[in-house]
C-alpha positions as CSV (number, residue, x, y, z in Angstrom):
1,X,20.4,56.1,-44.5
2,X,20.0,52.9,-42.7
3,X,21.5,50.8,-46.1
4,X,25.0,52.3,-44.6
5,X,24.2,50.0,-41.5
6,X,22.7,46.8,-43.4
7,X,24.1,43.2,-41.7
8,X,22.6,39.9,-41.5
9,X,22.3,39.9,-38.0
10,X,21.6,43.7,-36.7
11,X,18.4,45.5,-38.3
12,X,19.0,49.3,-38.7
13,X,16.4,52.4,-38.5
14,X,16.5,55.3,-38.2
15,X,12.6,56.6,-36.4
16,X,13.5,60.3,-36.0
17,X,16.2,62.6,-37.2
18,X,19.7,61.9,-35.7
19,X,18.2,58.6,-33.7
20,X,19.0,54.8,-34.7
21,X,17.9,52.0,-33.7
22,X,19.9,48.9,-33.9
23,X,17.9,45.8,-33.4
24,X,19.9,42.6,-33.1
25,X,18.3,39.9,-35.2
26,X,19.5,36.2,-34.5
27,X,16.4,34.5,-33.2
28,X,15.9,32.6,-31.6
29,X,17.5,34.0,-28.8
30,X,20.0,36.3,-30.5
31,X,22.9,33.9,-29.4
32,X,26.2,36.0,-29.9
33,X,28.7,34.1,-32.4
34,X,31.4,36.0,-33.3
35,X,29.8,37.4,-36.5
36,X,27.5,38.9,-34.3
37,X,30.2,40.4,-32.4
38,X,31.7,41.3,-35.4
39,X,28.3,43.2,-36.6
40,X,28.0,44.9,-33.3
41,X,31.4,46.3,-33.5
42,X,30.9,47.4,-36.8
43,X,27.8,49.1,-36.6
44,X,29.3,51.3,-33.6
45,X,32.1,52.1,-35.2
46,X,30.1,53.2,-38.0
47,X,27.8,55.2,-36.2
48,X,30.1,57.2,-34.2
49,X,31.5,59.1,-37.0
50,X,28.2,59.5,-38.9
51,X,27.3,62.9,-38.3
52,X,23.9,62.0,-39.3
53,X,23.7,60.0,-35.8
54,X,23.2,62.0,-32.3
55,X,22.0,59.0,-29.9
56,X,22.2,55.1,-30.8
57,X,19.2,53.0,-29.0
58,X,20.2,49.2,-28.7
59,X,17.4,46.4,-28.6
60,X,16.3,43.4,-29.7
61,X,13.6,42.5,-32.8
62,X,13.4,38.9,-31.1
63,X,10.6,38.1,-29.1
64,X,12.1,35.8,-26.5
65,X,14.6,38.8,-25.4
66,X,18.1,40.6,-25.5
67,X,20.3,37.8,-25.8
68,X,20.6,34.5,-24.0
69,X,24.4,35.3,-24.1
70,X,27.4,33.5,-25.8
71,X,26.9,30.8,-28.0
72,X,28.7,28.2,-27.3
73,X,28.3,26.2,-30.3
74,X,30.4,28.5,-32.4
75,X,32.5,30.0,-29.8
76,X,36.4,28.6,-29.2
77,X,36.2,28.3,-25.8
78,X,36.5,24.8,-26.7
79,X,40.0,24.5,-28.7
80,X,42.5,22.2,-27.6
81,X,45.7,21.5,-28.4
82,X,48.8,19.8,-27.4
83,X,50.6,22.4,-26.1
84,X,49.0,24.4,-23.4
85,X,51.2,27.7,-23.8
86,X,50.3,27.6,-27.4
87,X,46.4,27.5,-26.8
88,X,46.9,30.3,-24.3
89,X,47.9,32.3,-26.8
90,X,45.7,31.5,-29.9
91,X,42.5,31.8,-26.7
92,X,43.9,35.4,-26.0
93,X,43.7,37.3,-29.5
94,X,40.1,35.9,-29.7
95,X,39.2,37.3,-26.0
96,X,40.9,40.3,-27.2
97,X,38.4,40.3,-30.5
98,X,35.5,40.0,-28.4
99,X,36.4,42.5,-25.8
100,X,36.3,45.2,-28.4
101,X,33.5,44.7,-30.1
102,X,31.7,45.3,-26.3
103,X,34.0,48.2,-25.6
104,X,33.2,49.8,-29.7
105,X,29.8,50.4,-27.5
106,X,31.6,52.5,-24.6
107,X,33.8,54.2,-27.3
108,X,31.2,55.7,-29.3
109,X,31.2,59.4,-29.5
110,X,27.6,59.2,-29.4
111,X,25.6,58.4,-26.5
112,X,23.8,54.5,-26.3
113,X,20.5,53.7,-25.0
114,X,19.9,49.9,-24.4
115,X,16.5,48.5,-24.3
116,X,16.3,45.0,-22.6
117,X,13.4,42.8,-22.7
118,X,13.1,39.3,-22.1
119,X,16.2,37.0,-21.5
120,X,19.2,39.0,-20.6
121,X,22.2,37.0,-20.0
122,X,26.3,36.9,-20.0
123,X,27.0,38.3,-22.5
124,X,24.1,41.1,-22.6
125,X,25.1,42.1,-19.2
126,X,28.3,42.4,-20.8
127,X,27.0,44.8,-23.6
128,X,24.5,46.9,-21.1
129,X,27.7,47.9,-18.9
130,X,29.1,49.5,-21.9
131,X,26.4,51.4,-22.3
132,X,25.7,54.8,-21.0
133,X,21.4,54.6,-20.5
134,X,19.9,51.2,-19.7
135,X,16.3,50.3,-19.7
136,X,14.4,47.5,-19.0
137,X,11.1,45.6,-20.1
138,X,8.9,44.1,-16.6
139,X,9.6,40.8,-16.8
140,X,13.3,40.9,-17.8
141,X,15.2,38.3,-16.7
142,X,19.4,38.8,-16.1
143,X,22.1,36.8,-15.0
144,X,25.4,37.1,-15.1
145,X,25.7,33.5,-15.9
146,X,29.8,32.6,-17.0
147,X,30.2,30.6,-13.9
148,X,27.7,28.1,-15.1
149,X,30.3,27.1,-18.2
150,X,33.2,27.1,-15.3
151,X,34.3,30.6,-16.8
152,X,34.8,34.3,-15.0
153,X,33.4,36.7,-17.2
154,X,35.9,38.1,-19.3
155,X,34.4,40.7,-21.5
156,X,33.7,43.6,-19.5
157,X,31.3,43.1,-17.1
158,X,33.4,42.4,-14.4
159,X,35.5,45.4,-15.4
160,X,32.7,47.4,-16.0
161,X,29.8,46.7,-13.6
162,X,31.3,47.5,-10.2
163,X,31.9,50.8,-11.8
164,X,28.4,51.6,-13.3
165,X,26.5,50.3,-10.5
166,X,26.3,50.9,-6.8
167,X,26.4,47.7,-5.4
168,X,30.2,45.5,-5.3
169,X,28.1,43.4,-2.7
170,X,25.1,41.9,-4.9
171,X,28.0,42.3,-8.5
172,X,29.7,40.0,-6.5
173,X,27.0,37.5,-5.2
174,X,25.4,37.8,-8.7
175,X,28.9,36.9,-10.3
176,X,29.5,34.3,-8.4
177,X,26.2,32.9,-7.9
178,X,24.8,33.2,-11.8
179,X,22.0,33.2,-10.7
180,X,18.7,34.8,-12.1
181,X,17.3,38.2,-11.0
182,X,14.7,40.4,-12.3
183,X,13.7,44.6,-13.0
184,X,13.6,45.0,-9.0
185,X,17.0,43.7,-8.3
186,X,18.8,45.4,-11.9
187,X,17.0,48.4,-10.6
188,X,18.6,48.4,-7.1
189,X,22.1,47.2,-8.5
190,X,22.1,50.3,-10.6
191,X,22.2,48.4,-13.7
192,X,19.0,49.8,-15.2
193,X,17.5,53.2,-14.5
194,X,14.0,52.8,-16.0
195,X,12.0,49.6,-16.1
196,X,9.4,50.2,-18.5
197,X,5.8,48.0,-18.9
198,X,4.7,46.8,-22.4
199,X,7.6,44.1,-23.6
200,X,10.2,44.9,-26.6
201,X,7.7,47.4,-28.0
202,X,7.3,50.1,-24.4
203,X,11.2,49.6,-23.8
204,X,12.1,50.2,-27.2
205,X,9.5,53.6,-27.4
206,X,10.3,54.7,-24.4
207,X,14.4,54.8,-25.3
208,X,13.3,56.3,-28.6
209,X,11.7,59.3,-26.8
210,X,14.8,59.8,-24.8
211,X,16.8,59.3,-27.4
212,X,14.5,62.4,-29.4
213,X,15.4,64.4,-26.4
214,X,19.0,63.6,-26.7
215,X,19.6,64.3,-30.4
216,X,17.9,67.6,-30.0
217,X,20.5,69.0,-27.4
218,X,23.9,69.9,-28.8
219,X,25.8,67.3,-30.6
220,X,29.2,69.1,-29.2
221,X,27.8,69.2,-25.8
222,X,26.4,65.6,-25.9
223,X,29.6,63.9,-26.8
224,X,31.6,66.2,-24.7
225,X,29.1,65.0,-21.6
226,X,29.6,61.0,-22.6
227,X,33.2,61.4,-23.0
228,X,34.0,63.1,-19.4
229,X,32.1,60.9,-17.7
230,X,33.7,57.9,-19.3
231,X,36.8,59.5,-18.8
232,X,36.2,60.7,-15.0
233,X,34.9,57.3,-13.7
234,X,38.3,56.0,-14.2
235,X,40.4,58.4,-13.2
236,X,40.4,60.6,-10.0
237,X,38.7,63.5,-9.4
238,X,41.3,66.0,-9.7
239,X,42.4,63.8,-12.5
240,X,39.1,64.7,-14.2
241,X,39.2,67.8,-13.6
242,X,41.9,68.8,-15.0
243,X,41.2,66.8,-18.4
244,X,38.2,68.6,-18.5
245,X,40.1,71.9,-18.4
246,X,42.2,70.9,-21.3
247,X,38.5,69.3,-23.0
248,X,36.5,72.5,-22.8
249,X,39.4,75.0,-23.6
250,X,38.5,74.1,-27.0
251,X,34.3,73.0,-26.7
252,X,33.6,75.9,-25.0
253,X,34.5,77.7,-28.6
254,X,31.3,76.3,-30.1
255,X,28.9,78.2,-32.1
256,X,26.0,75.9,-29.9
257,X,26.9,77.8,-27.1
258,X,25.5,81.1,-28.4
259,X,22.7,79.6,-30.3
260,X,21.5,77.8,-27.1
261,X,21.6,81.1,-25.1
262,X,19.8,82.9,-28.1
263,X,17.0,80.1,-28.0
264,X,16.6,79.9,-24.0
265,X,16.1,83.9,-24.2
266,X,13.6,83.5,-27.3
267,X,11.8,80.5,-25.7
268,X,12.7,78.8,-29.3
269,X,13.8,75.6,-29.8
270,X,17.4,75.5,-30.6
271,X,19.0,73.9,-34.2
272,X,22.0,72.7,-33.7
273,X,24.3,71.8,-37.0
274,X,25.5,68.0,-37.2
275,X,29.1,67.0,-36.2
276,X,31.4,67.2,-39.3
277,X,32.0,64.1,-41.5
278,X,34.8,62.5,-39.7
């Protein structure tokens, strides 16, 4: 299975039925250039119509960390030409580019683990706020560090973070400061809800052993879950209620429904089919 998710620069596995792990590979500090992007996007795509995948974990096989964010050697942030309207708009296809290959993470009908350790910065931020579980190494060091290159972040975490965490104060400060902060202070943003000891290998583990857990629920009911919450944070509440009306008129027809009241009654586990090939 994990030949259908080969690329240079994102090592595939798969450690337990319906769980895999993608493990970005660009030491020496997994810099994102746009192939990586590229990879990323492609990978998530991939996996969320592979009925074979329940639950995705994200991490990194590099020892220094996550990422240590854009890099800005291969990056255009740097094209100039004579005509300022005209680099506006060659700069706004390639924001555009990048913007979904982050987003391919929130889109994924499966649900996404990410597993930080190490250096964590712009643009991992970036890629943990699109995911729906994030985890954290002791020792992890984030920063939400765009203003340092004169930029305001511009591929999702400004977008994303004041709605996944808890705290517009310290988003802001951090934002606008780019400043470093570790576990304690991801922890109180909201931006991580575990922080894990034992480096790249106890994050990684312990997101594998959630994601077990995840992949043995219903697939239906799993993708159903990620979705409305996606769906509801953006909209209002009666907004989201109502979607979710017109959502479950149709799950609430699945065959896991009964099979997971047959196996609560027998004190069995329950076996729940794969999604169909999309």
């Amino acid at each position: 299975m994990p030949s259908t998710y080969d690329a240079p620069l994102i090592k595939a596995s798969f450690p337990s039925d319906g769980v895999l792990v993608l493990a970005l590979a660009r030491p020496p500090v997994n810099a994102f250039s746009t192939s990586l992007f590229h990879q990323l996007e492609d990978s998530f795509r991939t996996a969320s119509s592979d009925s074979d995948v329940r639950c995705i974990v994200l991490t990194s096989e590099v020892d220094k960390g996550f990422t240590a964010g854009l890099d800005l050697h291969s990056s255009d942030l740097m094209r100039n030409a004579d005509d300022p309207a005209r680099t506006a708009l060659l700069l706004r296809p390639h924001i555009a580019d990048l913007q979904r290959s982050v987003s391919s993470i929130q889109e994924c009908d499966k649900p996404v683990i990410v597993a930080v350790h190490g250096l964590c910065l712009g643009a991992g931020i970036d890629i943990m706020s699109a995911a729906d579980v994030r985890f954290c190494a002791e020792g992890s060091i984030f920063a939400i560090k765009e203003v340092d290159i004169a930029l305001a972040a511009d591929i999702g975490s400004l977008q994303r973070l004041p709605r996944v965490t808890a705290n517009a104060s310290l988003v802001a400060e951090l934002a606008l400061t780019a400043r470093n902060f570790g576990p304690a202070e991801a922890e109180k943003l909201g931006l991580v809800s575990r922080v894990v000891p034992g480096g790249q290998k106890g994050v990684t583990d312990e997101a594998v052993k959630l994601a077990k857990v995840i992949a043995s629920k219903s697939p239906i009911a799993t993708l159903s879950t990620k979705h409305l919450i996606n769906y509801s944070r953006e909209h209002t509440v009666q907004e989201g209620l109502q979607y979710t009306q017109a959502w479950n008129m149709a799950m609430l027809q699945t065959a896991d429904i009964p099979a997971a009241f047959q196996a609560f009654t027998t004190k069995k586990a329950p076996r729940f089919a794969n999604l169909a090939k999309l």
